[in-house]
C-alpha positions as CSV (number, residue, x, y, z in Angstrom):
1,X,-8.9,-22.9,-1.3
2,X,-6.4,-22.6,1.5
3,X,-2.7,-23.1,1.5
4,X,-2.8,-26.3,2.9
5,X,-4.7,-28.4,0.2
6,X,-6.3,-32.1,1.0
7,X,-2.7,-33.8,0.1
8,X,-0.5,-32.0,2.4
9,X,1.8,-33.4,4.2
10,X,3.8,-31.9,7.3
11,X,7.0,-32.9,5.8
12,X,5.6,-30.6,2.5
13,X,4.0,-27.9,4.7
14,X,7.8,-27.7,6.3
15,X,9.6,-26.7,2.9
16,X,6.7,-24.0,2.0
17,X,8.5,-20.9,3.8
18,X,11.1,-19.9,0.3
19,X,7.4,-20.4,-1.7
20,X,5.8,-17.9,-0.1
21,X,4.9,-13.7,-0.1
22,X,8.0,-12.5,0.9
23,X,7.9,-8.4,2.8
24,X,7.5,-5.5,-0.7
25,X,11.4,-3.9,0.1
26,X,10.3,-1.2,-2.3
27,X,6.9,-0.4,-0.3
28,X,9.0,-0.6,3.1
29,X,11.3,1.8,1.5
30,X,9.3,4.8,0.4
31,X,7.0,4.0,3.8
32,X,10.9,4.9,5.4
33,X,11.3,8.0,3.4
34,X,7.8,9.4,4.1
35,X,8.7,8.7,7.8
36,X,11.8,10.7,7.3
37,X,10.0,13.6,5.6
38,X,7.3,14.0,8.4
39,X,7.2,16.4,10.6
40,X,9.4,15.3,13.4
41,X,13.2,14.2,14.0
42,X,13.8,11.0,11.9
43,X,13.1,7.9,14.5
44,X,11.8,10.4,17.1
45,X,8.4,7.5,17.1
46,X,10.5,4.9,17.6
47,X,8.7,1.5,17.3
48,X,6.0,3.2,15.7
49,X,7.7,4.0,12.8
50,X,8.8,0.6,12.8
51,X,4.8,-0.8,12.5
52,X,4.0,1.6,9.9
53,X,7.0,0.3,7.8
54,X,6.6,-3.1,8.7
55,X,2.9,-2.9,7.4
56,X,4.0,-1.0,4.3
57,X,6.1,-3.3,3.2
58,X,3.4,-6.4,3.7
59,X,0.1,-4.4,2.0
60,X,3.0,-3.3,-0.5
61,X,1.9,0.3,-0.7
62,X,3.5,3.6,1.3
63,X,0.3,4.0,3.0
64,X,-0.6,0.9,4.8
65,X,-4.2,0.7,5.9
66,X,-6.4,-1.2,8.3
67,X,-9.9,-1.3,6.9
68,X,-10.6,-4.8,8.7
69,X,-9.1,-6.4,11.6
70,X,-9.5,-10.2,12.7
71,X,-9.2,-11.9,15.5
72,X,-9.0,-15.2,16.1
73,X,-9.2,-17.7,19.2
74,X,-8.9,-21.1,18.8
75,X,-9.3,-23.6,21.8
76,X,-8.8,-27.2,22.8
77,X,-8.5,-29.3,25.2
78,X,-5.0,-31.4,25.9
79,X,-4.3,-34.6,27.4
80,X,-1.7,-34.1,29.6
81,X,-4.0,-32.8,31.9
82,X,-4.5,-36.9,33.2
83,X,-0.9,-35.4,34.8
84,X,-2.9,-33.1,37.3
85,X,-1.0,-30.1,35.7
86,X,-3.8,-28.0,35.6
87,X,-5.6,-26.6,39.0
88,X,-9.0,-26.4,37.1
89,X,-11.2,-29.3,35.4
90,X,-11.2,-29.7,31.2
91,X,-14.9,-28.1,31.4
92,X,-13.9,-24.9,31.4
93,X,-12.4,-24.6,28.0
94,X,-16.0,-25.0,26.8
95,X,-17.4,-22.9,29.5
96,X,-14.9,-20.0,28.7
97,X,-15.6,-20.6,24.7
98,X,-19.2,-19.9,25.5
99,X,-18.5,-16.7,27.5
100,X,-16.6,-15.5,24.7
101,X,-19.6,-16.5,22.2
102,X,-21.9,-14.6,24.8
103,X,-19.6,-11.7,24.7
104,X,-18.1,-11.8,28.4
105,X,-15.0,-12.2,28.3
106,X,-11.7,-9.8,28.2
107,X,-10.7,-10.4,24.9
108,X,-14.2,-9.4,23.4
109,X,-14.2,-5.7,25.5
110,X,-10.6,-5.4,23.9
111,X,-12.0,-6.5,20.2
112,X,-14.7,-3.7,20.7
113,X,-12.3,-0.9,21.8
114,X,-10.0,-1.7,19.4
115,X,-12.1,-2.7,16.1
116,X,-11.3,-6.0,15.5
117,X,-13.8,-8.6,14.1
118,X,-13.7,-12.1,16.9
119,X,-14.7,-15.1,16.0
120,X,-13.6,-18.5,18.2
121,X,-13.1,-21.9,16.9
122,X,-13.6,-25.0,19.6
123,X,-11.3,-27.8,18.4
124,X,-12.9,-31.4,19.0
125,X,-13.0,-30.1,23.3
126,X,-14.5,-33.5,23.8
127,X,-11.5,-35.1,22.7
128,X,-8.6,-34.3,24.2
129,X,-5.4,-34.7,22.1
130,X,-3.2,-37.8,23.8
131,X,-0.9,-37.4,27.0
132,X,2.3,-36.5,25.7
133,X,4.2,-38.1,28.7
134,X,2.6,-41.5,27.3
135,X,2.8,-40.6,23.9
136,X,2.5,-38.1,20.5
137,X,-0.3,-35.7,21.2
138,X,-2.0,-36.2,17.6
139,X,-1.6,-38.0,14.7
140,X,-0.1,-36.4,11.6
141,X,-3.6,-36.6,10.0
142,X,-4.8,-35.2,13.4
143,X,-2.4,-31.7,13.4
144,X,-3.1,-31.3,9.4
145,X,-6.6,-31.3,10.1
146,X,-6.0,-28.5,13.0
147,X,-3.6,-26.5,10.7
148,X,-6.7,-26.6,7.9
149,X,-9.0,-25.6,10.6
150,X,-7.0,-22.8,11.1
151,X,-6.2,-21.5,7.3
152,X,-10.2,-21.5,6.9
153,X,-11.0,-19.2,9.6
154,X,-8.5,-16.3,8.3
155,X,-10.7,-14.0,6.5
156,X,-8.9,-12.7,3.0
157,X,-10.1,-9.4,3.0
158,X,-8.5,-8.6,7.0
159,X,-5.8,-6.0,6.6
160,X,-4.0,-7.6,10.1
161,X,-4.8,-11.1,11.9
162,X,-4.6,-11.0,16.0
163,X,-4.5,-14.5,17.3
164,X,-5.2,-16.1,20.7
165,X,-6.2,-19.0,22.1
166,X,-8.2,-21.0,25.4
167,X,-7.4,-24.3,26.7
168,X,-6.5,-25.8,30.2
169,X,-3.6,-27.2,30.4
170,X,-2.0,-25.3,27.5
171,X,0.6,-23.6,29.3
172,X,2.2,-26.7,29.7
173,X,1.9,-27.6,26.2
174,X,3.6,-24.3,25.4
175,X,6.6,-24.6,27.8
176,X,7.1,-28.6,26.3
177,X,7.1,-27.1,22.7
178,X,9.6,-24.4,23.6
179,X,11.4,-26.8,25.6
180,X,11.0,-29.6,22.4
181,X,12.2,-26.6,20.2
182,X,15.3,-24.8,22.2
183,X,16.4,-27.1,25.0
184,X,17.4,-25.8,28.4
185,X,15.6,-27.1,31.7
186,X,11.4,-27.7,32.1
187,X,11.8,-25.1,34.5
188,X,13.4,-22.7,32.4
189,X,10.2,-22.5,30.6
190,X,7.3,-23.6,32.6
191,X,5.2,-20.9,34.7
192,X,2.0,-21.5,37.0
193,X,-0.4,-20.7,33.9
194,X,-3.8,-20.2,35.6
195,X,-2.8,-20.3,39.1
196,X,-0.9,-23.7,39.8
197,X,0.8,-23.4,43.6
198,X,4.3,-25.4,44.4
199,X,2.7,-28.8,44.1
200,X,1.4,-28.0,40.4
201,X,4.6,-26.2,39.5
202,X,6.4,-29.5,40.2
203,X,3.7,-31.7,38.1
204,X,4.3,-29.3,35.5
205,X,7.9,-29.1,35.5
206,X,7.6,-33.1,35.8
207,X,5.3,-33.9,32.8
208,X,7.3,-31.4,30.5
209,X,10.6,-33.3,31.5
210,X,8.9,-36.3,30.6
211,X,7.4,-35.7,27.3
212,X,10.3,-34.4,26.5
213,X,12.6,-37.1,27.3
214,X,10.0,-39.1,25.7
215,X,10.2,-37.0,21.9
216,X,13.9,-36.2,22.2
217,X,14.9,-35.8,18.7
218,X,11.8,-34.4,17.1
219,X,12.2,-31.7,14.8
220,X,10.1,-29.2,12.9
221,X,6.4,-29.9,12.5
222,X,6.8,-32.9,14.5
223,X,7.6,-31.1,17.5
224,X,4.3,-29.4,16.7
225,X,2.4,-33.2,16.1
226,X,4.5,-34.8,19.0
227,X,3.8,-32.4,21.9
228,X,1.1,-29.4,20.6
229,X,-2.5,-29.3,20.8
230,X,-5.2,-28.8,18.0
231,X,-5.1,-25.0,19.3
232,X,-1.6,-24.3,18.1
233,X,-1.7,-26.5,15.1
234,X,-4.7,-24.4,13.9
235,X,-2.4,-21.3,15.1
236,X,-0.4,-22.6,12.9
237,X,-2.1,-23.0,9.8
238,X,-3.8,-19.8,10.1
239,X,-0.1,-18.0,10.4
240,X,0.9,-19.9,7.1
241,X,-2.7,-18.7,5.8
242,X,-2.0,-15.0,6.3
243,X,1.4,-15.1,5.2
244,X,0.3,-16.5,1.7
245,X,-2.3,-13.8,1.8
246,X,0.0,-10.9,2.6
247,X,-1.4,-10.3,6.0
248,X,0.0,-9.5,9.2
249,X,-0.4,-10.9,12.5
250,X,-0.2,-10.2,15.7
251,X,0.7,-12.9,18.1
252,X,-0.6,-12.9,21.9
253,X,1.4,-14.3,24.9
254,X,3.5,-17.3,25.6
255,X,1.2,-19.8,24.4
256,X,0.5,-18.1,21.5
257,X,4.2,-17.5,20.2
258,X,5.0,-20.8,21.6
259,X,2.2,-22.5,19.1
260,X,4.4,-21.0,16.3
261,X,7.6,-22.5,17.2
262,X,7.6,-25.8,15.1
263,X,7.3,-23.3,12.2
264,X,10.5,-21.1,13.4
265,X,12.1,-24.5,13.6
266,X,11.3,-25.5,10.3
267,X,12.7,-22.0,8.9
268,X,12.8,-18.6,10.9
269,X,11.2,-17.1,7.4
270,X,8.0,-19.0,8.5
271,X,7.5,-15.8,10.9
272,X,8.6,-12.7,8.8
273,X,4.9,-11.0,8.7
274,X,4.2,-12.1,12.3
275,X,5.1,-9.4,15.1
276,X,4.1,-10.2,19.7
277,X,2.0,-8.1,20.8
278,X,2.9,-8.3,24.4
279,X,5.8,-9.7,26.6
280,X,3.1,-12.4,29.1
281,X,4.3,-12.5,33.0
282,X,4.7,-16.2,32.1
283,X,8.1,-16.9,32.8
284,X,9.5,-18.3,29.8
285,X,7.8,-15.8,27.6
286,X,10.9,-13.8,27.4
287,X,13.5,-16.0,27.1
288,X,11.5,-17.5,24.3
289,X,11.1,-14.5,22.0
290,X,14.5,-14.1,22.6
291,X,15.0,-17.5,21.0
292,X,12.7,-16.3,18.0
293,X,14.4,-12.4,17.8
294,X,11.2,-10.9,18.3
295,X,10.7,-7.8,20.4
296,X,7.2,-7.3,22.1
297,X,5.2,-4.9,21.1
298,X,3.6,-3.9,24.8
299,X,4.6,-4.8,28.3
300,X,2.0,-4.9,30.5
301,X,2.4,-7.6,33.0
302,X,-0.1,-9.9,31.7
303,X,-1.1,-13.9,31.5
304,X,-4.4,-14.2,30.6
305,X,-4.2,-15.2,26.9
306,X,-7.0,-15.3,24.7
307,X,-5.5,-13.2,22.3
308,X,-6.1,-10.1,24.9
309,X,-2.2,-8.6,24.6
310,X,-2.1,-9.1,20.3
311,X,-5.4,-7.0,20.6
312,X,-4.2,-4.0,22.9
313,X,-1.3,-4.2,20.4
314,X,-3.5,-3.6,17.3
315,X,-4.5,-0.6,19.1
316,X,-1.0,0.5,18.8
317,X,-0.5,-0.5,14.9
318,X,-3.2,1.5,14.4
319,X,-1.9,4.6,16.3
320,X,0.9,3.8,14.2
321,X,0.0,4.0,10.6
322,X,-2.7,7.0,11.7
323,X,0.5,8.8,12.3
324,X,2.2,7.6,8.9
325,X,-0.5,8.6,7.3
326,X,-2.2,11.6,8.8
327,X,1.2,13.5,9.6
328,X,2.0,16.5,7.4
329,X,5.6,16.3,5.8
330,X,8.0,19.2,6.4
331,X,7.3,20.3,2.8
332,X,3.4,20.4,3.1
333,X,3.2,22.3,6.6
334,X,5.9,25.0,5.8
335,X,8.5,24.1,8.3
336,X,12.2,23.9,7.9
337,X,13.9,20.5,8.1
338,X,17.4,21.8,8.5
C-alpha cells in the first residue's frame, strides 16, 4: 500500500504535505551536539555537518546510517516533440533505457562506485503524453497513474532515494513547468538540453511560450497534469512515497528538481526531506533552486541527467555521516576543547 491509494485525487494528493512525517527536531539536535563535541572547530565541515544533521533528524536517531541506497530513473516520452524541440528522434528514450538495463550507461558506473541499488521504470514510451502547445499533457487519471507508478518503485527498507530520469524532449517540459510554476520569460528557463543549436533554441523557447500562454492560470498539481510528463509525475509520487516513509532523497539536475515543482507549488513542506545533488549547466537550473531555496549539493558542470549528479552526491552523504559517526569526540581522544 502506497500513499497514493486507488481513490486519490490530485486536488487530495495537494492538501497531503501537513499529514505527513515531519524532520525528528530532537534527533537533528543531539546529531548537532555530537557534531559540536567532535574533534574539530564547530562547523569547520561545513555542508557536511549539514548532511549528517539533516539525515539525523529524518532516520530520527544521532547516528544516521545508510545500509541501502536506491536509485531510481524513470523515463517517458513527451509530445511536444511534434514541435521539433528535440535534435534526436523519440527512439532513443527506449534505446537509452535498454543501455541502462544492459549496464552501459553513466549513471550505472556512478550506482556501482557509489553503492546505490538502480532500477529504471519505462513509462508507456510508446505513447507519448499530448503536445502541450495543443493541449494538457495527460489526463488527471493519466498523472495519478504516473505518481502511483512512482510510489511502488521506492523500496521501504532504502535509507536514502536518488532520483533521475530519461526522456527526449524533457528539458523542455522542465523549463515549461518552471516557467508554469514561477513566471519570468521561456528563455529565462529554457537551455539546449541534448545539444539543440540556435534554430532548436528558438523552437524551444517557442513551444514553452506557447504551452504556457495556453495553461496560464494552472496551479499546483495541475501544472504538473497540464504541462509534465509521466517521468515527473512518477518523480513525483515516489518523493511523496519517501517522505511518508521517512526517507531522503536526492534530487538530480534541472529536470529532475523541475519534476518536483507542482509539489513546491502546492506547499514548500512537500520538499522538506528532499536535498539537489548538483547545480546542472542547464541554464535555468540555478535560478530555479533559487525559486525552491535549495542549495546544491555538488557543482560540477554537468547536463546529462539520469540521476548521474544525485548519485555523485550520495557519495558525499555518505562521506558525511562516515564522519559523524566515525569521528572521536574531544572527550574520547584526550584532547582539549578550550
Amino acid at each position: 500500500m502506497t500513499i497514493l491509494s486507488d481513490s486519490a485525487t490530485l486536488a487530495a494528493v495537494a492538501t497531503l504535505a501537513g499529514r505527513l512525517p515531519q524532520i525528528d527536531a530532537e534527533a537533528a539536535e543531539a546529531a548537532l551536539a555530537r557534531q559540536n563535541s567532535l574533534t574539530k572547530p564547530p562547523g569547520a565541515l561545513g555542508r557536511l555537518e549539514e548532511l549528517a544533521i539533516f539525515m539525523a533528524g529524518w532516520q530520527g536517531r544521532e547516528r544516521p546510517q545508510i545500509d541501502r541506497a536506491q536509485a531510481l530513473v524513470f523515463a517517458g516520452n513527451h509530445g511536444v516533440c511534434a514541435q521539433g524541440v528535440n535534435p534526436f528522434p523519440q527512439e532513443v528514450t527506449a534505446q537509452m533505457v535498454a543501455n541502462f538495463e544492459q549496464g552501459g550507461a553513466a549513471i550505472n558506473q556512478l550506482c556501482l562506485a557509489n553503492d546505490a541499488t538502480l532500477s529504471v521504470i519505462a513509462l508507456a514510451l510508446d505513447r507519448p503524453t499530448g503536445d502541450i502547445t495543443e493541449g494538457p499533457a495527460m489526463s488527471e487519471d493519466e498523472t495519478l497513474t504516473a505518481m502511483r507508478r512512482g510510489a511502488e518503485a521506492v523500496d521501504p527498507e532504502a535509507a536514502v532515494l536518488v532520483l533521475g530520469e530519461m526522456g527526449i524532449g524533457n528539458s523542455t517540459v522542465a523549463a515549461a513547468l518552471a516557467m508554469g510554476a514561477f513566471g519570468g520569460a521561456a528563455a529565462d528557463w529554457v537551455g539546449r538540453g541534448t545539444g539543440s543549436d540556435a534554430d532548436g533554441m528558438a523552437r524551444k523557447t517557442g513551444a514553452i511560450t506557447r504551452a504556457c500562454a495556453r495553461h496560464a492560470g494552472a496551479a499546483g498539481l495541475d501544472i504538473l497534469a497540464r504541462l509534465g510528463g509521466r517521468e515527473q509525475a512518477a518523480i513525483c509520487g515516489a518523493v511523496l512515497e519517501a517522505r511518508a516513509r521517512r526517507i531522503p532523497v536526492i534530487l538530480d539536475g534541472f529536470i529532475c528538481t523541475a519534476a518536483t515543482v507542482p509539489l513546491f507549488a502546492c506547499d514548500p513542506r512537500f520538499l522538506d526531506h528532499c536535498v539537489v545533488g548538483h547545480v546542472s549547466r542547464e541554464p535555468g537550473h540555478a535560478r530555479l533552486l533559487d525559486a525552491l531555496n535549495q542549495r546544491p549539493i555538488l557543482s560540477l558542470d554537468m547536463a546529462l541527467g539520469e540521476g548521474s549528479g544525485a548519485a555523485l552526491a550520495l557519495g558525499v552523504l555518505r562521506a558525511a555521516l562516515a564522519c559523524h559517526n566515525g569521528m572521536a569526540t574531544f572527550a574520547e581522544a584526550g584532547v582539549s576543547d578550550g
